[in-house]
N, C-alpha and C positions, 0 to 999 in steps of 0.2 A: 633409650633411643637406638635404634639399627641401624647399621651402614646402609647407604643408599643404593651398594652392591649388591648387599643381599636383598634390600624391598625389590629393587629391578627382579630378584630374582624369584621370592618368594611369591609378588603380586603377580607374578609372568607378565609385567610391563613390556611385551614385546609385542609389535603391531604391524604384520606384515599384510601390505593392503594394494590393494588392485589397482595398476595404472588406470584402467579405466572406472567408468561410475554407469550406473544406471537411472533411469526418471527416482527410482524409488530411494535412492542415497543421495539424490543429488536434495529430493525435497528434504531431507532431514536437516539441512545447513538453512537456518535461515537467509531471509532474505537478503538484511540488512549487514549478514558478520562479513563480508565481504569490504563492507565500508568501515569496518572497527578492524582491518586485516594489511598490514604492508612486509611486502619483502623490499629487506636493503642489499645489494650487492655490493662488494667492495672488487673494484679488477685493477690489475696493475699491467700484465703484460700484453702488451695489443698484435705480440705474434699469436699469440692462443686463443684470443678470441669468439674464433668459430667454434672453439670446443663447449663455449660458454652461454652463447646467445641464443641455440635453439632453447637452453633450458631459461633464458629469460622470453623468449617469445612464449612461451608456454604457458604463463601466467595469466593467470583469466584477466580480462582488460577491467572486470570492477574491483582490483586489487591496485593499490595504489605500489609505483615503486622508488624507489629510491637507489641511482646510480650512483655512486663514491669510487674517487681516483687520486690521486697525487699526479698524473700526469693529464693532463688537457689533449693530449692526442687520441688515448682510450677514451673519455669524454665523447671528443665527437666522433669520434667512430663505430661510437655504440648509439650517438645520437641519431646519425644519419643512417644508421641499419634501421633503430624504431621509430624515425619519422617515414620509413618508406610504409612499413607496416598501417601505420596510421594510428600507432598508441599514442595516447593523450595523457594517461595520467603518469606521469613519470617528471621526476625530480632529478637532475643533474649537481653531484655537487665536487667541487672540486677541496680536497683536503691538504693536509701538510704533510709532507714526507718525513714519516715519522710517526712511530708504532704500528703501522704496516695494517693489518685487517682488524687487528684488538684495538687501538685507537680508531679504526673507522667506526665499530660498532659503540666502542663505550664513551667517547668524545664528541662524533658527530651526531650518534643516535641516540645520544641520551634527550637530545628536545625533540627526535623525529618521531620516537616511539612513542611520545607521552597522550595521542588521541588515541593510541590504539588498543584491543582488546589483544590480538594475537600478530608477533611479527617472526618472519625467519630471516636469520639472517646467513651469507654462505661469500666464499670468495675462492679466486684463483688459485693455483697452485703450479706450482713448476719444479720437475725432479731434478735434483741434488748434482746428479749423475746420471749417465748411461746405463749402469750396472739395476737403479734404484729405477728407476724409468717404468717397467712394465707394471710393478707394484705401484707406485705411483699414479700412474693409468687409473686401476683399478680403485685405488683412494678418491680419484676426484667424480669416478661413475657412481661413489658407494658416497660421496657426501653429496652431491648435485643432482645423482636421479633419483636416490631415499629423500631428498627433502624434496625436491623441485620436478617430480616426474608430470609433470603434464596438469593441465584445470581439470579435471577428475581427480586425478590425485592429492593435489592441492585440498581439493574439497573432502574427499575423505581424510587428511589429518586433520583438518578443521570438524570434521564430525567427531572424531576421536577427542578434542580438548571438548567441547560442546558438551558429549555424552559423559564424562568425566571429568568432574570439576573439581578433583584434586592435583589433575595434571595438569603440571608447571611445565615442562620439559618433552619434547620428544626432539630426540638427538642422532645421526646415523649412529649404526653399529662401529666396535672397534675395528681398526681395516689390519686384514689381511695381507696377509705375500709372503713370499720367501726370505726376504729381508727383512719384515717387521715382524716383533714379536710381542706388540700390545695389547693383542687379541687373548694371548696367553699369560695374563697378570700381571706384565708388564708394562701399564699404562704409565707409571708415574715415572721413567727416565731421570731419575734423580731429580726430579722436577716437587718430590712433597713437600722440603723442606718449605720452598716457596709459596705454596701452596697454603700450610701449615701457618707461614707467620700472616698471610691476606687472610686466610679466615681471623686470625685474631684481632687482626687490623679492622676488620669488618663485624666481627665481635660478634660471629656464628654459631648460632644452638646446632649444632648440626656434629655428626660421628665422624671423625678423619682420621683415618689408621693408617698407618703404611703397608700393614698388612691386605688390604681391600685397595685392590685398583680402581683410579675414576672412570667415569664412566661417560663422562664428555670428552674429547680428542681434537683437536683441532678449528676449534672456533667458529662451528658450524650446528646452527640449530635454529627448532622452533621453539616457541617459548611465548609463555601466558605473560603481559605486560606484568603481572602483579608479582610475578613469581623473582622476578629478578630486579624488582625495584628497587631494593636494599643496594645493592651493586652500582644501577647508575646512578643514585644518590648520592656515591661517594664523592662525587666531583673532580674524575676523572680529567685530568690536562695531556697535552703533548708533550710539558715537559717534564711527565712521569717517566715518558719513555726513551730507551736508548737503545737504537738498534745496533750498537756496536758490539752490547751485550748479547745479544742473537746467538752468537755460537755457544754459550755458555747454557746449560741444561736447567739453572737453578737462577735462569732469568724472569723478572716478574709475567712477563706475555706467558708464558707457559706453566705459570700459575694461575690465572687470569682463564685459562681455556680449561682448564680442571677444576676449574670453585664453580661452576655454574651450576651440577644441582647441588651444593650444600648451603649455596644462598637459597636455592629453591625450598630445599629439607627446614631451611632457617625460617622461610614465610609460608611453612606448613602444604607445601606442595611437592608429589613424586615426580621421578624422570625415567621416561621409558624409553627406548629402542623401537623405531621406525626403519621399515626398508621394504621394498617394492616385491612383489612376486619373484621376479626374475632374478634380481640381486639374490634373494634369499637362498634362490637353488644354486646358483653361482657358491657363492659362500659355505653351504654345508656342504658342495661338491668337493671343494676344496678344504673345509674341514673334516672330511672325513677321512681325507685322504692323508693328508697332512698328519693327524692324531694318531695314525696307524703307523708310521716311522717315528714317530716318535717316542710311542711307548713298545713298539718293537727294537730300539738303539735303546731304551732307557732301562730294559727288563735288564741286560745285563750287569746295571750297577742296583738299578730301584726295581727290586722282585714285585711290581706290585701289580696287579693285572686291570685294576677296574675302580671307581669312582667309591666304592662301598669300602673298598679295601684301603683308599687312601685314608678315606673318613677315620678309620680304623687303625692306622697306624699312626698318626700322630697320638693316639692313647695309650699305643703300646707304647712308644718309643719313649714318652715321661715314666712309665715303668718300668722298661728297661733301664735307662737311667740311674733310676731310684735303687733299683737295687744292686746295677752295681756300684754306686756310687757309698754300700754299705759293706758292701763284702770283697778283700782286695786276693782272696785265693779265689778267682773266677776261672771258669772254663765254659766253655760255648758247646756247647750237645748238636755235632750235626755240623759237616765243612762244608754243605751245599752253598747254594745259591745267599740260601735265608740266614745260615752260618757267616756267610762271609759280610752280608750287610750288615748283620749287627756288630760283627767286629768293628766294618768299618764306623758306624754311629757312634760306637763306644769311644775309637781312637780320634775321633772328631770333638769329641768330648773330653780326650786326656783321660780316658779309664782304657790300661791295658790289659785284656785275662791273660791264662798264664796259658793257655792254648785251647785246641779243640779236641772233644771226645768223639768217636762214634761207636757205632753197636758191630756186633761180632771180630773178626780181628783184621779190621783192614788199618791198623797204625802205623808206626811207622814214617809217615810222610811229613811234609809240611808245605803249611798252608796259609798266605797273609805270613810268611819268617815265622809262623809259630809250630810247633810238634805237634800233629795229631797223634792219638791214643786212643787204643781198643779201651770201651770200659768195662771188658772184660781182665784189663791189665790196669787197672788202676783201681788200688788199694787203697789207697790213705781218699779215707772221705770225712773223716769227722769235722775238717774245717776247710771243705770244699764246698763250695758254693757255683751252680749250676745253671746257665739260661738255656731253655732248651727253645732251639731257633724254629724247627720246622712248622711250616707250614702249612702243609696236610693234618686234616683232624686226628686220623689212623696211623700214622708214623708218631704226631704230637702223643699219643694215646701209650704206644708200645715204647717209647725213649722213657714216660714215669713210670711206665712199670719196671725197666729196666734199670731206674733209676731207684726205687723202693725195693725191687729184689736186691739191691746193692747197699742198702743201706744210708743213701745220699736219698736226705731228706731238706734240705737246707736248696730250696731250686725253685726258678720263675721261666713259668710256661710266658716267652712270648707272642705268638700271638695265639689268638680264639679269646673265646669271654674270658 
């Protein structure tokens, strides 16, 4: 069984699809899935409001909805925007203060969901701080106009589970910003242990590694009734939850928001990444830009230039390893860049070499506390033992011949085949 990181990635679960629809997309939704279809909203602050209810007016009126609050004044103030409108099918319901949007969905909507075929469900947000604010912004445009852009949009992710009946899940992407870093493998915030013990609570066939980020975030999705019925079966209470526990990273809600596709992966269904045109160019704009400072600050520690090459380093680096972890008279071939990483790896490890060689006579020095050495001045080889670092095919190629002209035969080419 695969982590559901890598299907997302291998199936290219990702579904970036046009606010608007055309006659010939619109006829591909049947008639009737509109009536097998509800979004539930959970709102709590009624200053933000208007940041929220165009994308509830925008739901096609044969979609049924479902408003959820812990306060009575967002109630009717959401009431009285969509009784001007003249929407009819909408559900008001007032909940208990306490587990916050994960109790609205898994508590209130575990009897709301049970006619349906397909529901989204999506909630408010409000930043942290001033400083988190802009990123924040961009979180609530990247969960509310990837699932809720408009009745075309609507309908084509409803086209997407229709034509694809393995899909459980379509989720926003991981959000970006300058202060978040969950985009970049960071999803789980010390959050998996949590995580880890609900799947076993739930008694999950599904792949949960620490190593693979989740790949649901914040408790906002569409979702195949069937896919997630294990979960509201549990018989979820309110007084599961404690929001006093809220600050704490390895609180159940935040396990609760990351199990959603591994219950999916559990009842045999993928979860992919949905997001609107617009957001998409937003997003690579920003990750392009972003991934360029980063591996331009990061060359100076991690020599590594490119996605092939990381693939490739993690092979080397159990090799590297391996053999010094046999031979304790080491020395490192080369105080470049690729010289100095492996030192570092090795001393990250508890293996110290006894220094660094290079070719013709620039010794002398020292480099990482250790004495580089011409190995044209080093003699004693019989029980020397050699990693030659560099990185270049053509320099890797001329350090073993200079290492075979010398007699040091006892040596690991790190990297190349």
């Amino acid at each position: 069984m695969k982590n559901v990181y890598d299907i997302r990635h291998e199936k290219n679960l990702l579904y970036i699809l046009s606010p608007n629809g055309d006659s010939d997309e619109k006829e591909t939704v049947s008639e009737n899935i509109y009536a097998k279809t509800a979004v539930i909203f959970y709102l709590y602050y009624l200053h933000t409001l208007s940041v929220y209810l165009p994308y509830v007016d925008g739901v096609s009126k044969d979609i049924d909805i479902y408003i959820i609050s812990s306060r009575k004044e967002v109630l009717e103030a959401v009431r009285t925007h969509l009784n001007q409108s003249g929407r009819k099918r909408v559900q008001y319901i007032l909940k208990e203060n306490r587990g916050r949007d994960v109790s609205a969905l898994l508590v209130e909507g575990a009897e709301i969901i049970k006619p349906y075929k397909y529901i989204c469900f999506l909630h408010d947000k409000q930043a942290r701080n001033a400083k988190v604010k802009q990123d924040t912004d961009l979180w609530i445009e990247n969960l509310w106009g990837n699932l809720m852009g408009g009745s075309d949009y609507v309908a084509n992710v409803l086209r997407m589970f229709e034509e694809n009946r393995r899909l459980g899940i379509l989720a926003p992407p991981e959000p970006v910003g300058d202060n978040f870093c969950t985009w970049y493998g960071y999803g789980w915030h010390k959050s998996y242990s949590v995580t880890r013990e609900l799947a076993d609570m739930l008694q999950l066939n599904t792949d949960l590694s620490p190593d693979k980020p989740p790949i649901t975030i914040g408790t906002a999705l569409w979702f195949r009734r069937q896919s997630l019925q294990k979960l509201f079966d549990f018989g979820w209470r309110y007084g599961d939850f404690d929001d006093g526990k809220l600050r704490y990273q390895d609180y159940l809600s935040y396990g609760i928001e990351r199990i959603f596709a591994y219950v999916a992966q559990d009842a045999g269904f993928d979860t992919g990444t949905v997001m609107t045109v617009d957001y998409a160019r937003k997003q690579t704009n920003y990750l392009q830009y972003s991934t360029s400072i980063l591996f331009s600050e990061a060359k100076r520690f991690f020599p590594v230039p490119c996605i092939s090459d990381l693939k490739a380093y993690k092979i080397n680096k159990e090799k590297l390893l391996r053999f010094a972890g046999k031979n304790r008279n080491l020395y490192l071939y080369g105080a470049g860049e690729m010289g100095r990483f492996c030192f570092f790896l090795l001393r990250e490890a508890n293996l110290f070499p006894q220094g660094f060689l290079v070719s013709g006579r620039d010794g002398g020095s020292m480099v990482c506390g250790l004495a580089v050495t011409s190995i044209q001045d080093k003699k004693e080889c019989l029980d020397c033992a050699v990693i030659v670092t560099a990185f270049e095919e053509r320099i890797r190629n001329e350090m073993v011949k200079n290492l075979k002209d010398r007699g040091f035969y006892n040596y690991l080419v790190f990297w190349g085949d």
